[in-house]
PDB file of N, CA, C and O in Angstrom:
ATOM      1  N   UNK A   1      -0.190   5.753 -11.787  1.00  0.00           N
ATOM      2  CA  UNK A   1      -1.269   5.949 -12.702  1.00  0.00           C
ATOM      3  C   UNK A   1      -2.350   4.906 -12.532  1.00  0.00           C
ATOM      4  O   UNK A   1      -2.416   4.152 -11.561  1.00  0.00           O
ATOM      5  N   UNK A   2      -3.445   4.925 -13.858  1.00  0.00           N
ATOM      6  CA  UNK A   2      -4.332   3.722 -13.296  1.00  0.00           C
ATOM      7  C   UNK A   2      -4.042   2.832 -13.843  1.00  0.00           C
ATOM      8  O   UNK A   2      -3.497   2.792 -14.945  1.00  0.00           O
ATOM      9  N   UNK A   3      -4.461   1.668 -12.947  1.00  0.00           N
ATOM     10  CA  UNK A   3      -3.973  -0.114 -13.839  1.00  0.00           C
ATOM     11  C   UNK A   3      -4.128  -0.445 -15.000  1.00  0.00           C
ATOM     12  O   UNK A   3      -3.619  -1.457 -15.482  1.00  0.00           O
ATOM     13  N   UNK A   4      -5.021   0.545 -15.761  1.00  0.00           N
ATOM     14  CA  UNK A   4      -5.035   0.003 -17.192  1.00  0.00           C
ATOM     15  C   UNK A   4      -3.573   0.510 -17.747  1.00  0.00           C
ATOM     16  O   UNK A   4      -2.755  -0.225 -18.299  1.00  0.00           O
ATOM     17  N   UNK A   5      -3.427   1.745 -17.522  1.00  0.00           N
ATOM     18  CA  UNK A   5      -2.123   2.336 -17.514  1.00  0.00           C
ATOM     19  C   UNK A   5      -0.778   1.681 -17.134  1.00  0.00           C
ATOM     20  O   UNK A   5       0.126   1.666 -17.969  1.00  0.00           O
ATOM     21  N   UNK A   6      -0.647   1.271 -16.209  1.00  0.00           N
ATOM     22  CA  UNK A   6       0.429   0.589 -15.189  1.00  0.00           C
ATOM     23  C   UNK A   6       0.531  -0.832 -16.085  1.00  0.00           C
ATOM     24  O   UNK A   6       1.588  -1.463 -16.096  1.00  0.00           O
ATOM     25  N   UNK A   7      -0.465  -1.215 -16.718  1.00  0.00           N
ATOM     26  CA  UNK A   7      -0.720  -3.157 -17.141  1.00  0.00           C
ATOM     27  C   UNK A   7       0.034  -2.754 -18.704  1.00  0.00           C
ATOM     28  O   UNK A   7       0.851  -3.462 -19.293  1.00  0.00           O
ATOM     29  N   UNK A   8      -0.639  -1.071 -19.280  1.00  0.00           N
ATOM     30  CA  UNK A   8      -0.009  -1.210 -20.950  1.00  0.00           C
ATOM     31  C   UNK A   8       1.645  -1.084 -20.405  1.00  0.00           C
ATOM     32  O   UNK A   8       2.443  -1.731 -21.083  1.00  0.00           O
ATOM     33  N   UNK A   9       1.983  -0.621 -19.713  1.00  0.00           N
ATOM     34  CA  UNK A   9       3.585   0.384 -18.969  1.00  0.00           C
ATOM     35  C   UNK A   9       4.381  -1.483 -19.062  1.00  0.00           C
ATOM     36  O   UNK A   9       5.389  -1.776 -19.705  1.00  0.00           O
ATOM     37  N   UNK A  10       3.694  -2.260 -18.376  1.00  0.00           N
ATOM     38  CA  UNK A  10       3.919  -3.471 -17.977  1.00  0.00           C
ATOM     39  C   UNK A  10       4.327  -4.009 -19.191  1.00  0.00           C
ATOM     40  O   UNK A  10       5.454  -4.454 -19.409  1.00  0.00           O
ATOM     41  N   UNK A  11       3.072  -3.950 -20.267  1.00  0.00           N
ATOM     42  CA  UNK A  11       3.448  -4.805 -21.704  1.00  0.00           C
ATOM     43  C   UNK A  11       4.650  -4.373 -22.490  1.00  0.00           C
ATOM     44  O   UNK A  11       5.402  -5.272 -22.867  1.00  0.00           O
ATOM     45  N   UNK A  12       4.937  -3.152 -22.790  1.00  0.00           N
ATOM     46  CA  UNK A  12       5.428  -2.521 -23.527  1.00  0.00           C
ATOM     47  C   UNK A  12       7.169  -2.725 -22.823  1.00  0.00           C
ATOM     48  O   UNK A  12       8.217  -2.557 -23.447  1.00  0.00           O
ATOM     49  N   UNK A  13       7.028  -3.098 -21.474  1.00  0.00           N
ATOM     50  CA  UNK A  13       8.517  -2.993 -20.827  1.00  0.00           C
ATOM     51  C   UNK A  13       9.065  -4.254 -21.403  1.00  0.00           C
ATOM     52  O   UNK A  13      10.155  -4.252 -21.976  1.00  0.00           O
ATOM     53  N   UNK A  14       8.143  -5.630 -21.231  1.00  0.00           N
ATOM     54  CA  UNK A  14       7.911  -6.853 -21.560  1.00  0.00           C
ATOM     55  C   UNK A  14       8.622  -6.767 -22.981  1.00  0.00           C
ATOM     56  O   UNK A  14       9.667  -7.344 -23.281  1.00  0.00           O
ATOM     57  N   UNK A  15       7.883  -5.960 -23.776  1.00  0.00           N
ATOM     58  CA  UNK A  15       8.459  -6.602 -25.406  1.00  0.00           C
ATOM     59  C   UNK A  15       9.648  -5.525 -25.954  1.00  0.00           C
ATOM     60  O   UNK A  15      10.277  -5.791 -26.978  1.00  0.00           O
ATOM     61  N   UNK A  16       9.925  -4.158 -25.105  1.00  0.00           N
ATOM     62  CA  UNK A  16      11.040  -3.597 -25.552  1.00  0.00           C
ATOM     63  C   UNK A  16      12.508  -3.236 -24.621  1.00  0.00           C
ATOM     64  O   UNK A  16      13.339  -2.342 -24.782  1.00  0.00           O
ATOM     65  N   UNK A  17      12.396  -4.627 -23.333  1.00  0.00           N
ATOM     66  CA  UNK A  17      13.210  -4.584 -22.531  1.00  0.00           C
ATOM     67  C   UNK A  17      13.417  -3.049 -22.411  1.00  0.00           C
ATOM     68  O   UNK A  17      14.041  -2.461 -23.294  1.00  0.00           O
ATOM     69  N   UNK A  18      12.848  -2.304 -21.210  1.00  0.00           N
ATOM     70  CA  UNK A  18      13.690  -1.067 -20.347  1.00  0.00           C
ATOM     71  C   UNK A  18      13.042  -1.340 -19.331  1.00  0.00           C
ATOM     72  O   UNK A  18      12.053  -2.011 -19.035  1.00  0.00           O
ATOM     73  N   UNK A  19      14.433  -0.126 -18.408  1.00  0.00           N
ATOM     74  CA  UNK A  19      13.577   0.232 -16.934  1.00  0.00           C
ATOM     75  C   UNK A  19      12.311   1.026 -16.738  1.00  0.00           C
ATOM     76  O   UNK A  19      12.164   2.167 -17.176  1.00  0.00           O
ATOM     77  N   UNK A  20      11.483   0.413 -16.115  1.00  0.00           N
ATOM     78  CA  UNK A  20      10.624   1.325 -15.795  1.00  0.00           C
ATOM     79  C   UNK A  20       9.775   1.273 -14.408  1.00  0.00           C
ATOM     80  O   UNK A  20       9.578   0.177 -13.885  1.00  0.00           O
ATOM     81  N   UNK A  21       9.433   2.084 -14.006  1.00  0.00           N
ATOM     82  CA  UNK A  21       8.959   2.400 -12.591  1.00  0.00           C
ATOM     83  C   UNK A  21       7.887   2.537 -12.556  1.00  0.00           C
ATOM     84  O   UNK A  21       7.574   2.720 -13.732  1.00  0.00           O
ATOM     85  N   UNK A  22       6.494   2.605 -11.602  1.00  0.00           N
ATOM     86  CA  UNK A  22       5.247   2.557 -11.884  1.00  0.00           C
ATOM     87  C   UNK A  22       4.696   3.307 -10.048  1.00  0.00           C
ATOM     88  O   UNK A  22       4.952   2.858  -8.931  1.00  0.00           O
ATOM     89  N   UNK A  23       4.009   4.376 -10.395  1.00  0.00           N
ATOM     90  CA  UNK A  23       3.270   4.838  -9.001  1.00  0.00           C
ATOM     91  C   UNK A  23       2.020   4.438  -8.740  1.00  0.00           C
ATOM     92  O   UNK A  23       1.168   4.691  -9.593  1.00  0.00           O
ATOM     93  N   UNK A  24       1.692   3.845  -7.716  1.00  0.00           N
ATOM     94  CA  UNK A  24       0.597   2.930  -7.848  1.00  0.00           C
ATOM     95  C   UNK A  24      -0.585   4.063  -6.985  1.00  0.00           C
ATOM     96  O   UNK A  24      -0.389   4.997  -6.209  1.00  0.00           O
ATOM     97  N   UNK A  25      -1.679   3.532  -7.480  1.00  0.00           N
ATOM     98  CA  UNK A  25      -2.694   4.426  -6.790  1.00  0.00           C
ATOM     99  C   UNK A  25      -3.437   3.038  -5.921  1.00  0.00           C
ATOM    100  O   UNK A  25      -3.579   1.844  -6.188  1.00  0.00           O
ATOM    101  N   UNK A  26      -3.805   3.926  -4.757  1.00  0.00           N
ATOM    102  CA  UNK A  26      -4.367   2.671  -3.764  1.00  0.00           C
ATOM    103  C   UNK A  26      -5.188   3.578  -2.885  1.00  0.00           C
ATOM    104  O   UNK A  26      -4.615   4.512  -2.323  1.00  0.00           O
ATOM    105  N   UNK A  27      -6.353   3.406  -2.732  1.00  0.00           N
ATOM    106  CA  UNK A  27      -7.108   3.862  -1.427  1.00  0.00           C
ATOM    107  C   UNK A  27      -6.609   3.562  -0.053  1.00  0.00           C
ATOM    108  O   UNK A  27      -6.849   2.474   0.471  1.00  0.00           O
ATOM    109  N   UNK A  28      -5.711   4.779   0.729  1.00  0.00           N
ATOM    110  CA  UNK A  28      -4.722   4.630   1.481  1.00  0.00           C
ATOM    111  C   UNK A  28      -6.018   5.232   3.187  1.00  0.00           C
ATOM    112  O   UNK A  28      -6.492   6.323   3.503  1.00  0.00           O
ATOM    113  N   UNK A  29      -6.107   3.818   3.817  1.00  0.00           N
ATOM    114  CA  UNK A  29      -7.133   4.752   4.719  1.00  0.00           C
ATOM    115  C   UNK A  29      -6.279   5.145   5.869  1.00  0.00           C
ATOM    116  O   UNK A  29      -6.599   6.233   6.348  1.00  0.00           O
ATOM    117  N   UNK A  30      -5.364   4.600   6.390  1.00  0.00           N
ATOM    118  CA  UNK A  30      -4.410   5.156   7.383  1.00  0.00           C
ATOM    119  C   UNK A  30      -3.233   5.673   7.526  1.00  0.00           C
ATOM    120  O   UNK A  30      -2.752   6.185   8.537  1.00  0.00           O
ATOM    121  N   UNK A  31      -2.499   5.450   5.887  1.00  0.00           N
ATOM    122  CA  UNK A  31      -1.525   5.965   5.800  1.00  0.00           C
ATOM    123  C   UNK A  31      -0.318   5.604   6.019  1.00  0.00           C
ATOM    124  O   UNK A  31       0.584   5.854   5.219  1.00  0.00           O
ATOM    125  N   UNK A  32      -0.130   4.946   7.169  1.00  0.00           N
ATOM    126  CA  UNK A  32       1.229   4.402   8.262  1.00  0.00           C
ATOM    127  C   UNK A  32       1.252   2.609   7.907  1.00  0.00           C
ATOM    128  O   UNK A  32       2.048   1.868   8.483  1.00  0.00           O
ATOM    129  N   UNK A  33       0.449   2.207   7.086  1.00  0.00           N
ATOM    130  CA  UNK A  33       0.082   0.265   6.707  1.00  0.00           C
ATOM    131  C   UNK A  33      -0.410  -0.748   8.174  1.00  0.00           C
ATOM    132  O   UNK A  33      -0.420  -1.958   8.403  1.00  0.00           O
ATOM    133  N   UNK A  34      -0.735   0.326   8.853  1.00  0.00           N
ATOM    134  CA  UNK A  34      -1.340  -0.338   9.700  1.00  0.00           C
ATOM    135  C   UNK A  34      -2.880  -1.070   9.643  1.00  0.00           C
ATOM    136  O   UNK A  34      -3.274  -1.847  10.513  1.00  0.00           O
ATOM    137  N   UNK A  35      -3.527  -0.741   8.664  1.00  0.00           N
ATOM    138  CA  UNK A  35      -4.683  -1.259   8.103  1.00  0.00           C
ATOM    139  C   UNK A  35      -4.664  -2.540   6.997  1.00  0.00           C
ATOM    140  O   UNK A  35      -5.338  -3.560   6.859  1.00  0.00           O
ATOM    141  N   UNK A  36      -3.661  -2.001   6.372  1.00  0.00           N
ATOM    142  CA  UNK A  36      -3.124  -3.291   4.943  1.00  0.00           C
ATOM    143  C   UNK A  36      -4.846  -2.810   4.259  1.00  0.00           C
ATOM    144  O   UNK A  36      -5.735  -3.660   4.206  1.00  0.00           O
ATOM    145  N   UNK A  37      -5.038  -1.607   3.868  1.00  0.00           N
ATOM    146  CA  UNK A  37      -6.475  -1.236   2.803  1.00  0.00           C
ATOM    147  C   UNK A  37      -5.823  -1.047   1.496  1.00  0.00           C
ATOM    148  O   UNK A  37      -6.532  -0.998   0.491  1.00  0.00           O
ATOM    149  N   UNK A  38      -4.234  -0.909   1.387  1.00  0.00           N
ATOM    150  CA  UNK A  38      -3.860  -0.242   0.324  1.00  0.00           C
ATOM    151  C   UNK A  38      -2.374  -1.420  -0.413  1.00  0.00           C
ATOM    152  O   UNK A  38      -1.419  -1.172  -1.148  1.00  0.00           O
ATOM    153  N   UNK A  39      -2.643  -2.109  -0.045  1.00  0.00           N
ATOM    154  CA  UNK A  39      -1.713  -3.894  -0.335  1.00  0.00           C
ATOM    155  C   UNK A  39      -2.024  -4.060  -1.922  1.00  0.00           C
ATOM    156  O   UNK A  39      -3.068  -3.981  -2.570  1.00  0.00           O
ATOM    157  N   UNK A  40      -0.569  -4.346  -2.299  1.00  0.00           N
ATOM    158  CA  UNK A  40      -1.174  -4.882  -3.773  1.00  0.00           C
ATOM    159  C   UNK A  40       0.105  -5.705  -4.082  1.00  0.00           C
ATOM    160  O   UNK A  40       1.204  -5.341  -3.663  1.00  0.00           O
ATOM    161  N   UNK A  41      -0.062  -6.773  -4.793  1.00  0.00           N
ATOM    162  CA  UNK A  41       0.513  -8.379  -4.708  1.00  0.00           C
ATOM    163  C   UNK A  41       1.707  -7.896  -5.904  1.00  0.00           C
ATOM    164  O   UNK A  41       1.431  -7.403  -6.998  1.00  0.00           O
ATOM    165  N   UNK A  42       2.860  -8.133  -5.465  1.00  0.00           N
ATOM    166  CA  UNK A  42       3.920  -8.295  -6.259  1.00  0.00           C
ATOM    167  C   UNK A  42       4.517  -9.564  -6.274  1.00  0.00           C
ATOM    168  O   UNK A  42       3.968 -10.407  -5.565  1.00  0.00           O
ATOM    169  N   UNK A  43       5.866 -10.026  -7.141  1.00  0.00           N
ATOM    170  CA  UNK A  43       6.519 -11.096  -7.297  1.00  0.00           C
ATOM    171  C   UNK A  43       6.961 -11.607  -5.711  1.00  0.00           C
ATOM    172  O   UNK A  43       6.901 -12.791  -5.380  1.00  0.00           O
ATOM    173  N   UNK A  44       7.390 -10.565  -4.841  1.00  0.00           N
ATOM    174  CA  UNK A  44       7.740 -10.995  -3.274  1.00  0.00           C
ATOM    175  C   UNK A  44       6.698 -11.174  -2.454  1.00  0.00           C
ATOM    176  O   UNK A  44       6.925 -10.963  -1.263  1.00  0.00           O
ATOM    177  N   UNK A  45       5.428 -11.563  -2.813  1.00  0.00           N
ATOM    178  CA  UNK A  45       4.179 -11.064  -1.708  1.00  0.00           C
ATOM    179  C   UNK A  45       3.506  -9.818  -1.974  1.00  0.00           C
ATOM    180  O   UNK A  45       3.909  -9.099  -2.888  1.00  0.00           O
ATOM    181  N   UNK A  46       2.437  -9.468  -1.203  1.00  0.00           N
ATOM    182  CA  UNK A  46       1.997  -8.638  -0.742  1.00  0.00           C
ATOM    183  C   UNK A  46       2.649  -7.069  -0.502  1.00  0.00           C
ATOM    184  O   UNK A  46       3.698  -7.004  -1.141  1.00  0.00           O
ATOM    185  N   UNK A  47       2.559  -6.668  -0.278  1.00  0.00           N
ATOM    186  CA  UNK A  47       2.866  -5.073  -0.621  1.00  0.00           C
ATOM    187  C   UNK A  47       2.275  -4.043  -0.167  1.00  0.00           C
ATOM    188  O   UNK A  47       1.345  -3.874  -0.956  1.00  0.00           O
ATOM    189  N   UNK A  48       2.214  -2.991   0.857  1.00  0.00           N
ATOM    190  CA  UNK A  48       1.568  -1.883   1.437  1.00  0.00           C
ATOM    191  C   UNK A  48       2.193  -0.355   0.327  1.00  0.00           C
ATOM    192  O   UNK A  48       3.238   0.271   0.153  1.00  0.00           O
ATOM    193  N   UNK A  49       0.912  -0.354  -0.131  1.00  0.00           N
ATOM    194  CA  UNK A  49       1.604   1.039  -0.708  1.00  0.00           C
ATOM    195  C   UNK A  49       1.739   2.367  -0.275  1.00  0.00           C
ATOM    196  O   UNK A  49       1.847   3.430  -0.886  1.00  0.00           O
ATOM    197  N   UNK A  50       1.712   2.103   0.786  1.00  0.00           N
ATOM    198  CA  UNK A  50       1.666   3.339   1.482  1.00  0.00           C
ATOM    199  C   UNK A  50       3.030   3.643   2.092  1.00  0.00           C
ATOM    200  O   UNK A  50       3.676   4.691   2.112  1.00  0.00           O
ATOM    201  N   UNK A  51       3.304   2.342   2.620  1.00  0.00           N
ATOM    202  CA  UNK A  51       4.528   2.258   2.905  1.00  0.00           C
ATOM    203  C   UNK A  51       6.065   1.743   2.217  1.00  0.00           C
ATOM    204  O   UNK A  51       7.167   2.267   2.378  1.00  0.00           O
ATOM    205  N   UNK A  52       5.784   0.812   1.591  1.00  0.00           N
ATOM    206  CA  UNK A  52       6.955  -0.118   0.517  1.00  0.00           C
ATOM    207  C   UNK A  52       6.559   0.758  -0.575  1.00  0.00           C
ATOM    208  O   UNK A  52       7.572   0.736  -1.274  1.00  0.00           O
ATOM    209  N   UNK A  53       5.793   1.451  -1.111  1.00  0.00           N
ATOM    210  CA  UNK A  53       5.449   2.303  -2.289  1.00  0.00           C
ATOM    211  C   UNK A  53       5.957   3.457  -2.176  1.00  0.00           C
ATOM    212  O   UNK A  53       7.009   3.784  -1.627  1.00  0.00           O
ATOM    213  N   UNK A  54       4.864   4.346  -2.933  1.00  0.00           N
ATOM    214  CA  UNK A  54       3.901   3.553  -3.895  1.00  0.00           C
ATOM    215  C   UNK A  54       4.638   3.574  -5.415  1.00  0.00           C
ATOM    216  O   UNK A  54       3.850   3.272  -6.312  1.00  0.00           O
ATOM    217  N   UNK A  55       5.907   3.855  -5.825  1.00  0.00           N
ATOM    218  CA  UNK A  55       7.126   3.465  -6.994  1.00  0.00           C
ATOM    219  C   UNK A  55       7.323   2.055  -6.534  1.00  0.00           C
ATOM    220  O   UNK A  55       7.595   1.776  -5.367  1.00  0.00           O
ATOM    221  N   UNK A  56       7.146   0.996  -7.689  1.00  0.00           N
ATOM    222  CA  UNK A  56       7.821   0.147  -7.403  1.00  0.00           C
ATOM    223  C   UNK A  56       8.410  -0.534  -8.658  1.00  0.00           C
ATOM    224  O   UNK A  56       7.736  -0.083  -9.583  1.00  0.00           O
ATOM    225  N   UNK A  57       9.245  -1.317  -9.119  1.00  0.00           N
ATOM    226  CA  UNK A  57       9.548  -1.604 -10.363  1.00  0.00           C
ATOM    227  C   UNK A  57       8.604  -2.350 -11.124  1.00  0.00           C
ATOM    228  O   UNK A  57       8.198  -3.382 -10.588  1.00  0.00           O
ATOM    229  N   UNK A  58       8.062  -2.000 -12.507  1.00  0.00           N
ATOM    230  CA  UNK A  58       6.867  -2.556 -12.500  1.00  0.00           C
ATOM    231  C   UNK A  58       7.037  -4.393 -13.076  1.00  0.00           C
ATOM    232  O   UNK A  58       6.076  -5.071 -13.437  1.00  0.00           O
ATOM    233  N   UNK A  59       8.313  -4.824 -13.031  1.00  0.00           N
ATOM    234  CA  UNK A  59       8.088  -6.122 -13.317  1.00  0.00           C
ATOM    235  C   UNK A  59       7.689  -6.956 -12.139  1.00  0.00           C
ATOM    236  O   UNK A  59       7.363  -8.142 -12.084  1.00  0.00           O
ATOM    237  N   UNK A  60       7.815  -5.877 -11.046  1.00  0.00           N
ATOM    238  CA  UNK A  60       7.265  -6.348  -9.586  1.00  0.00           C
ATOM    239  C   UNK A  60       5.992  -6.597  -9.851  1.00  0.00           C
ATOM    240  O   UNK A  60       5.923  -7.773 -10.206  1.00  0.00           O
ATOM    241  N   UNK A  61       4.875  -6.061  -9.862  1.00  0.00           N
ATOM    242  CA  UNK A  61       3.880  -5.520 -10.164  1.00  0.00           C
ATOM    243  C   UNK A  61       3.014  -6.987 -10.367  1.00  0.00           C
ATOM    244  O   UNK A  61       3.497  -7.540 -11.355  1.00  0.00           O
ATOM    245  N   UNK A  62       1.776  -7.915  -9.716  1.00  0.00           N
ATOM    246  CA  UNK A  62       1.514  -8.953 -10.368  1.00  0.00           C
ATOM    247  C   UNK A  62      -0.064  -8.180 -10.749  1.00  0.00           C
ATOM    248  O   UNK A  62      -0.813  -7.477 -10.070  1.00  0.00           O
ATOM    249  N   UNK A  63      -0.150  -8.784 -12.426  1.00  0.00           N
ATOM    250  CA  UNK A  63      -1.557  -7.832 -12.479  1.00  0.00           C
ATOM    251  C   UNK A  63      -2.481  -8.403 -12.777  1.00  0.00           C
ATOM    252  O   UNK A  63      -2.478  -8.737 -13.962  1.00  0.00           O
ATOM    253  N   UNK A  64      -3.868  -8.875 -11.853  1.00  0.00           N
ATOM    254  CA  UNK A  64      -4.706  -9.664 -12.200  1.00  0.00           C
ATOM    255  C   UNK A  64      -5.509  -9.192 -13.102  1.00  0.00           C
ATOM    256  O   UNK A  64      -5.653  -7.970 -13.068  1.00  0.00           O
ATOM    257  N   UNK A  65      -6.214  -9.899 -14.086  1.00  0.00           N
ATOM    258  CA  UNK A  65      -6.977  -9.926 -15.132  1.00  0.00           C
ATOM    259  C   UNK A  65      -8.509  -9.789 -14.817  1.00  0.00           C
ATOM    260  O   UNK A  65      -9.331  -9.801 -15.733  1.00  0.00           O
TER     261      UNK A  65
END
């Protein structure tokens, strides 16, 4: 969904402890992460969502402000 979406998904996991999963949207220009256009920063690094995605657990998820 979109990050405003994905950031409330984020809060709400935060204050009522569950699992939850998050599909990330990314402008994917090649598809295969051979470009890194579609990278977005989790707790392990960096992140291709094209490829390591685009579900990822959203406490992964780092969400800049």
């Amino acid at each position: 969904g979109s990050k405003k979406l994905t950031k409330h998904i984020r809060n709400m996991q935060k204050k009522y402890n569950f699992l939850a999963f998050v599909s990330l949207e990314e402008h994917m220009s090649c598809g295969i992460g051979a470009c890194k256009g579609c990278v977005r920063k989790t707790k392990d690094g960096y992140k291709r969502v094209c490829k390591e995605g685009p579900v990822f657990p959203v406490e992964e998820v780092i969400f800049n402000d």
